[in-house]
LUMLUMKE-149177 format. One record per residue (C-alpha): residue in three letters; x, y, z; residue number from 1. Coordinates in Angstrom, 3 decimals. Layout:
REM LUMLUMKE-149177
[r ALA [X Y Z] NUM] ...
This chain:
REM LUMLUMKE-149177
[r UNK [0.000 0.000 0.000] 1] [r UNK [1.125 3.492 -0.779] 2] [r UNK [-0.019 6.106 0.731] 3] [r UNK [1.048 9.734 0.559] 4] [r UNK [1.155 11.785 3.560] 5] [r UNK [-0.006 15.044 2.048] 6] [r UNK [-3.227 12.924 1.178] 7] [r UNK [-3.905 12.199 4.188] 8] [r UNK [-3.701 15.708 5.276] 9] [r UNK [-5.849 16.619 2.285] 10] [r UNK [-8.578 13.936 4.297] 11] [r UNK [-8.003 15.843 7.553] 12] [r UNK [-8.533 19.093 6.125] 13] [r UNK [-11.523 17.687 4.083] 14] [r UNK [-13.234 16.547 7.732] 15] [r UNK [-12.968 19.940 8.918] 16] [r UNK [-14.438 21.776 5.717] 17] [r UNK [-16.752 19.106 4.284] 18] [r UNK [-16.305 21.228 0.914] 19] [r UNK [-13.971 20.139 -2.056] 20] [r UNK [-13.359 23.524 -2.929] 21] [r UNK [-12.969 25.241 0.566] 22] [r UNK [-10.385 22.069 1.050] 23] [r UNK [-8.559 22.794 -2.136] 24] [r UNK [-8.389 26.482 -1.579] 25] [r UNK [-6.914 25.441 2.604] 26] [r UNK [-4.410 23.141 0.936] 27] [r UNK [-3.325 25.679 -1.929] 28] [r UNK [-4.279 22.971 -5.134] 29] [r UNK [-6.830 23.009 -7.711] 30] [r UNK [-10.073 21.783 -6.698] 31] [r UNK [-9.759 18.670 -9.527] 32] [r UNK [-6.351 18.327 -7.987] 33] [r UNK [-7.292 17.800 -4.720] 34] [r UNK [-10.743 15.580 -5.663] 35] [r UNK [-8.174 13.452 -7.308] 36] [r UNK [-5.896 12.919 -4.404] 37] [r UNK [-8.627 11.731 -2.563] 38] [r UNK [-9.569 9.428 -4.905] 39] [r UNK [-6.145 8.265 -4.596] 40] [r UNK [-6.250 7.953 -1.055] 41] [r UNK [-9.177 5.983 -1.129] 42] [r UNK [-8.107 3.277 -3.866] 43] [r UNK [-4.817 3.244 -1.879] 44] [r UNK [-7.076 1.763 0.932] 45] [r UNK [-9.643 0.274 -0.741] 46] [r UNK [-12.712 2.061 0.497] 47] [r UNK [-15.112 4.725 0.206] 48] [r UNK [-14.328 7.217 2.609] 49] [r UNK [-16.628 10.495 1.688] 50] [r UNK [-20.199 10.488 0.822] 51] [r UNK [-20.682 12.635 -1.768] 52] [r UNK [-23.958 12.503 -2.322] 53] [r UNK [-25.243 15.263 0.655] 54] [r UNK [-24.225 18.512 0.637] 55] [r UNK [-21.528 19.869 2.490] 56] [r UNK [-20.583 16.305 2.125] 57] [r UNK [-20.493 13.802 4.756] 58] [r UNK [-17.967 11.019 6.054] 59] [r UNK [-18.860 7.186 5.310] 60] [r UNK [-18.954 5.489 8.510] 61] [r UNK [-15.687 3.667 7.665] 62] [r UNK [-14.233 7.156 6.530] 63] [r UNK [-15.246 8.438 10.301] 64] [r UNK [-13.169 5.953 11.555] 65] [r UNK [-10.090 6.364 9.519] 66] [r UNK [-10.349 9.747 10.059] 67] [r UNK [-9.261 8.811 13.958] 68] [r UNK [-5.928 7.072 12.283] 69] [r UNK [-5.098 10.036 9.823] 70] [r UNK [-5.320 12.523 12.353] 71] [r UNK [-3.194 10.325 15.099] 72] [r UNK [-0.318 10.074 11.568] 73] [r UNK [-0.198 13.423 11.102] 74] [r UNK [0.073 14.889 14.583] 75] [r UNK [2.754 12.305 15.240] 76] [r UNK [4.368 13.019 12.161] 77] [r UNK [4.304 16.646 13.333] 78] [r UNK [5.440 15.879 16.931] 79] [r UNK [8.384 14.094 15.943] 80] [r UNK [9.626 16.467 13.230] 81] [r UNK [9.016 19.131 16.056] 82] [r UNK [11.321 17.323 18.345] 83] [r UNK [14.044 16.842 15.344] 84] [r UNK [13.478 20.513 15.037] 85] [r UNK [14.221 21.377 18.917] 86] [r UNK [10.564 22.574 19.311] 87] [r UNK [9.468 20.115 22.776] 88] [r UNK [6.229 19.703 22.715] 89] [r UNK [6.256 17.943 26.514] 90] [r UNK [4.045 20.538 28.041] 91] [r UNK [1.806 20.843 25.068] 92] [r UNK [-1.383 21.165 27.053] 93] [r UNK [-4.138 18.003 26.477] 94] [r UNK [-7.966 19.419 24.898] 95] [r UNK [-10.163 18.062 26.873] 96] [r UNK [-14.078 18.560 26.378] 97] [r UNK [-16.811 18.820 28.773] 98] [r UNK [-20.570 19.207 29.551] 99] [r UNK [-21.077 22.752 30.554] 100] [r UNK [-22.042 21.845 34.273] 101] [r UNK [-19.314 19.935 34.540] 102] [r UNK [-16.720 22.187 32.566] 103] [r UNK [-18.191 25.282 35.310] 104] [r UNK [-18.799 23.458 38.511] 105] [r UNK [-16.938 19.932 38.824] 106] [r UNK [-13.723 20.546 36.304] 107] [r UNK [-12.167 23.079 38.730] 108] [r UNK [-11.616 21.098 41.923] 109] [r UNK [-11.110 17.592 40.331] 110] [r UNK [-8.449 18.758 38.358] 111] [r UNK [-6.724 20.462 40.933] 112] [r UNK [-6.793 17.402 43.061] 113] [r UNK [-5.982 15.340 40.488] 114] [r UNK [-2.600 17.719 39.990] 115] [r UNK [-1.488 16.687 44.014] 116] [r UNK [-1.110 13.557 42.331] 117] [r UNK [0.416 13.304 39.490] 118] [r UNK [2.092 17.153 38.958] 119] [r UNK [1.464 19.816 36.920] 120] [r UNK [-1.144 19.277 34.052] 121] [r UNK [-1.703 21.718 31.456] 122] [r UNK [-5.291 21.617 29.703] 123] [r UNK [-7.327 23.077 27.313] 124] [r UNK [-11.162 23.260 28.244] 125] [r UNK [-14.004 23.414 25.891] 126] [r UNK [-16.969 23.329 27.082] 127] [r UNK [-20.038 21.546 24.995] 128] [r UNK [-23.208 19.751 25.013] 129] [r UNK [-22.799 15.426 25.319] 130] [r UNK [-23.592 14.623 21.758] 131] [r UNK [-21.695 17.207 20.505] 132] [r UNK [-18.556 15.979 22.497] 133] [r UNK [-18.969 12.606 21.237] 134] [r UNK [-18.976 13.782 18.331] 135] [r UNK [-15.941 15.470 19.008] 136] [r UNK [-14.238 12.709 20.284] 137] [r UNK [-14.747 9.914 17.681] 138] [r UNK [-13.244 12.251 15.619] 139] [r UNK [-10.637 12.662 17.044] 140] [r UNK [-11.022 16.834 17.681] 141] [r UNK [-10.196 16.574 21.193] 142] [r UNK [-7.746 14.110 23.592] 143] [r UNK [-9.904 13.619 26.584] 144] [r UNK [-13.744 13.939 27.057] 145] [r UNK [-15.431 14.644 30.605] 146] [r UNK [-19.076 13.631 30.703] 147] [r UNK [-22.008 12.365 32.621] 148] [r UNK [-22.718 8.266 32.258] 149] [r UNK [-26.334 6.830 32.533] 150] [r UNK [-26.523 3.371 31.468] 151] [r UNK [-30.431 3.768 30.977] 152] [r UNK [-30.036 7.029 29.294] 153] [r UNK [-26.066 6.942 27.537] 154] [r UNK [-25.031 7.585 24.375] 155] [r UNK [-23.420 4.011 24.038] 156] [r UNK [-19.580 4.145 23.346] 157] [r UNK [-17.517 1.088 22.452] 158] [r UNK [-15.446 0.575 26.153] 159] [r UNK [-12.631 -1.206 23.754] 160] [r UNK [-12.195 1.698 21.152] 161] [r UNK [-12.803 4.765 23.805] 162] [r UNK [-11.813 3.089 27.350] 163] [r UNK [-12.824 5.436 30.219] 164] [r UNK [-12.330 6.360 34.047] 165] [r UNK [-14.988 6.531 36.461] 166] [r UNK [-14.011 10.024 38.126] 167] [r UNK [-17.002 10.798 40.150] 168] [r UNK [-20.687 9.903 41.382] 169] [r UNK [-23.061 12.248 41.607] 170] [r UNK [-26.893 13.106 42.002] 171] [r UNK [-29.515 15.042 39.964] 172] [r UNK [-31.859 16.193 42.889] 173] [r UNK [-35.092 18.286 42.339] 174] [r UNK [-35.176 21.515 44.028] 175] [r UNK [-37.004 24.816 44.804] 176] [r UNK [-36.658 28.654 46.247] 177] [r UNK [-38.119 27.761 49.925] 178] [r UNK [-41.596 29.591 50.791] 179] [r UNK [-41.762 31.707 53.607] 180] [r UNK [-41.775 28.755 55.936] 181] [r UNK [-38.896 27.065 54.598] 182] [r UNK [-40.516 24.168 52.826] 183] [r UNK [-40.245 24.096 48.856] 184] [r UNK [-42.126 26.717 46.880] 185] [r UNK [-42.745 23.895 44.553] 186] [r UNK [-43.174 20.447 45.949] 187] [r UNK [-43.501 17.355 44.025] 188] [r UNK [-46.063 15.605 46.614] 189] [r UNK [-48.325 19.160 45.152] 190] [r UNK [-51.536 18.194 43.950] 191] [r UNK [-51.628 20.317 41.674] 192] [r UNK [-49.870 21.371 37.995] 193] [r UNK [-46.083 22.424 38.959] 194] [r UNK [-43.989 24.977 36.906] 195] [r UNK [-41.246 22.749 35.812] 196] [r UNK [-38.166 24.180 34.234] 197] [r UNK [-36.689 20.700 31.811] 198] [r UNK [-33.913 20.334 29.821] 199] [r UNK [-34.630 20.064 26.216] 200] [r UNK [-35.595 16.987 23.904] 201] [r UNK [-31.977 16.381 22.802] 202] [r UNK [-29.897 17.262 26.572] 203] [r UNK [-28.456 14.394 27.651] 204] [r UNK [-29.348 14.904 31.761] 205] [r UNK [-33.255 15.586 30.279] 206] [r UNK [-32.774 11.952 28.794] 207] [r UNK [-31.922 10.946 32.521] 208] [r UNK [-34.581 12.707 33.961] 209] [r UNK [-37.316 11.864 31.225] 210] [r UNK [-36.168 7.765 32.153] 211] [r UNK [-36.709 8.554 35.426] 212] [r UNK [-40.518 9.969 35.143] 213] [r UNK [-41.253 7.691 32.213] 214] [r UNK [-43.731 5.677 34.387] 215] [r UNK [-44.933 8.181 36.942] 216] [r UNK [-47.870 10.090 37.063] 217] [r UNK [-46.397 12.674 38.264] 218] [r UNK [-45.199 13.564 34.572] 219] [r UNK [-48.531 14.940 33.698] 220] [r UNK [-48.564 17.310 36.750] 221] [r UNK [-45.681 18.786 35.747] 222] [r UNK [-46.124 22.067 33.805] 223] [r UNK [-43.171 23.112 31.365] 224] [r UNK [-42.640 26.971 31.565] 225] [r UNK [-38.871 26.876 30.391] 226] [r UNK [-36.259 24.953 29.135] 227] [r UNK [-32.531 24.768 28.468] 228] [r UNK [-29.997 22.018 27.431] 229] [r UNK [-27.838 23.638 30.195] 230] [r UNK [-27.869 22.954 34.178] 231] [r UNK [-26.468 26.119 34.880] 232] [r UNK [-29.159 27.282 32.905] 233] [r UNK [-32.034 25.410 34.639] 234] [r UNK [-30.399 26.648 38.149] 235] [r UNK [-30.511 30.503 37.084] 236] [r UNK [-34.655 29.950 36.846] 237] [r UNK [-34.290 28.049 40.056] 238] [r UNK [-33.175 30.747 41.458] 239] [r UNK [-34.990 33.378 40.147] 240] [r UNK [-38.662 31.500 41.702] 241] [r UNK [-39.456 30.488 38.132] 242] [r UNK [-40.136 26.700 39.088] 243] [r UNK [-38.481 23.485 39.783] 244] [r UNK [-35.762 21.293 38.291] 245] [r UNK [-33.621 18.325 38.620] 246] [r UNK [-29.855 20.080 38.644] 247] [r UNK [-26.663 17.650 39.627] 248] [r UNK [-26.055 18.067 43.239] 249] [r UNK [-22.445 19.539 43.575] 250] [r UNK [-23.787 22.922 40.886] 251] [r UNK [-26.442 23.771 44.068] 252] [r UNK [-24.061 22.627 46.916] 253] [r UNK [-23.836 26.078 48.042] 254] [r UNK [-26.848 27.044 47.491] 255] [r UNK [-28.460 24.215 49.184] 256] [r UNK [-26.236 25.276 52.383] 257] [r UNK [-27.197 28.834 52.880] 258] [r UNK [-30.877 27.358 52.481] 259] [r UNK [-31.627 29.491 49.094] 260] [r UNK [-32.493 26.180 47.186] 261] [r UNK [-34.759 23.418 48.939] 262] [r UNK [-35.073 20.062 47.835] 263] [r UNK [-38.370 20.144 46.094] 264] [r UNK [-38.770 15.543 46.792] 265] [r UNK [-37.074 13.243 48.926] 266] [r UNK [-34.437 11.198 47.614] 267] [r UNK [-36.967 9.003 45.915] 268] [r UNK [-36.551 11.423 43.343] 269] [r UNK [-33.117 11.480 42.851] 270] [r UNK [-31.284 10.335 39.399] 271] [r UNK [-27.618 8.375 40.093] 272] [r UNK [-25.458 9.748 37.670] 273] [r UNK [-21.174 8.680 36.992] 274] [r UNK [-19.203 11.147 35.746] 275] [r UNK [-16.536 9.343 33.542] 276] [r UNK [-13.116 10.620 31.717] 277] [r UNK [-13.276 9.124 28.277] 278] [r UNK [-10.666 9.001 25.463] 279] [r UNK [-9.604 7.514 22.022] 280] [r UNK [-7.282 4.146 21.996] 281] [r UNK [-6.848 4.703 18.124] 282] [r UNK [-4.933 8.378 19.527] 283] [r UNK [-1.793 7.731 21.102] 284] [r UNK [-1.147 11.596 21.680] 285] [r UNK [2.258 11.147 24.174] 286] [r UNK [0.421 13.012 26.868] 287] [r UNK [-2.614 11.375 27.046] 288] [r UNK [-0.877 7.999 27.255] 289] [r UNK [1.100 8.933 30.251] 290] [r UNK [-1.981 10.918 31.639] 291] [r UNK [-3.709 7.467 31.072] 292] [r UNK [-0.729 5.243 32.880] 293] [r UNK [-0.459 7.452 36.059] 294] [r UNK [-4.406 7.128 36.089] 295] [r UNK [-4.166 3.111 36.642] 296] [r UNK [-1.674 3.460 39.091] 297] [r UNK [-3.509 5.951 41.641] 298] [r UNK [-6.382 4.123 44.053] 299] [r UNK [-10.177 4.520 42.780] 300] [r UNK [-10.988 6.487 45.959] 301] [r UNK [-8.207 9.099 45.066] 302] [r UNK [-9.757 9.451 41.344] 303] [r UNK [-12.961 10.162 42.199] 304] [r UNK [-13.957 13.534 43.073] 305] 
């Protein structure tokens, strides 16, 4: 097999613009040029690797996952001419993705307990909703992802071809501004309709919550007057007297302490959540794998937050 290695750059840049001509222009060739090292690249492997039927045009499920291997050649090819070159890219900092609640509210202290233990740790934090990090991920945009795991609710990810860390357990509880007596403004065990603030149709944590009302008549009590794919989001309204919401415990721990929020139900109510570190085997990124190797050796108690 022959493969060249400016085609598989041409493939990279091709993910990022799903245009033929935008590529062409980015890699400073004709557009027929450039359709024709493709073609190359993908006779050189033997499959079809763009779909170029939809417009922008779309990766073939077998292109999506070569794109993981072209990517991981050309950064190493990169790295390694950089170190030829003098240019050390040891504290090149790892890009790590995140839900929002968790890039705002857990992020902070677990990685600055997690530093205690293995040293200093340079990141890069972008902060997105699940499916989009997924997305991110099995592309192989980012090095590490940080998101919530529900196996009622998940997003499935193959464990062999993205292995994770379980890095923290954690609670969606319902809450409510307290009434005048202390008790919850808005109270599940309420006969009546409830201003409920809900994530929307395609948040992962509304999946959780939906799962967890599926069956419950309570569901048709519960009157939608906002919603938000974020939990920072939901906990603004919260605030603010709009209504009630599930939001994961640790983003109201304070809030919950100076007695602002009350829970709204008891811990019948409450949605189990894991909070997992995922990344890509098929990237072998030089900090990532020793990020990965000091992981297995510190104790599961010390990992999670």
């Amino acid at each position: 097999m022959n493969l060249e290695t400016k085609w598989l750059e041409d493939f990279v840049a091709l993910s990022n613009t799903r245009s033929f001509s935008a590529s062409a222009r980015q890699r400073h060739v004709t557009q027929p040029a450039f359709s024709r090292r493709i073609r190359s690249l993908e006779q050189a492997i033997g499959v079809t690797l763009v779909d170029r039927s939809t417009t922008p045009i779309d990766l073939t499920p077998q292109g999506q996952l070569f794109l993981v291997t072209a990517r991981n050649i050309v950064e190493q090819l990169n790295e390694s001419l950089g170190h030829l070159r003098g240019l050390s890219m040891a504290n090149e900092a790892l890009d790590i993705v995140a839900a929002h609640s968790l890039a705002l509210s857990f992020f902070p202290p677990w990685i600055s307990r997690l530093q205690k233990g293995l040293g200093e740790l340079p990141t890069r934090l972008i902060a997105m909703n699940v499916g989009e990090a997924i997305h991110v991920l099995r592309e192989g945009n980012c090095d590490l992802m940080l998101a919530y795991y529900d196996p009622y609710a998940s997003m499935q990810l193959d464990a062999e071809a993205f292995p994770s860390f379980s890095i923290g357990r954690v609670k969606m509880i319902p809450v409510s501004v307290p009434d005048d007596n202390g008790e919850p403004r808005f109270a599940l065990n309420d006969s009546n309709s409830i201003p409920y603030l809900a994530y929307t149709q395609g948040a992962f944590l509304g999946r959780s919550v939906r799962m967890l009302l599926k069956n419950d008549p309570l569901r048709m009590r519960l009157r939608t007057v906002y919603e938000t794919a974020m939990a920072e989001g939901l906990k603004a309204m919260v605030l603010q007297g709009v209504g009630m919401a599930w939001i994961p415990d640790f983003c109201m721990r304070q809030e919950l302490n100076e007695g602002r929020v009350v829970r709204a139900g008891d811990e019948a109510w409450d949605v189990p959540l894991e909070i997992r570190l995922y990344r890509c085997s098929l990237v072998h990124k030089p900090g990532v794998e020793k990020l990965w190797r000091q992981m297995m050796k510190l104790p599961r108690d010390f990992l999670e937050a």
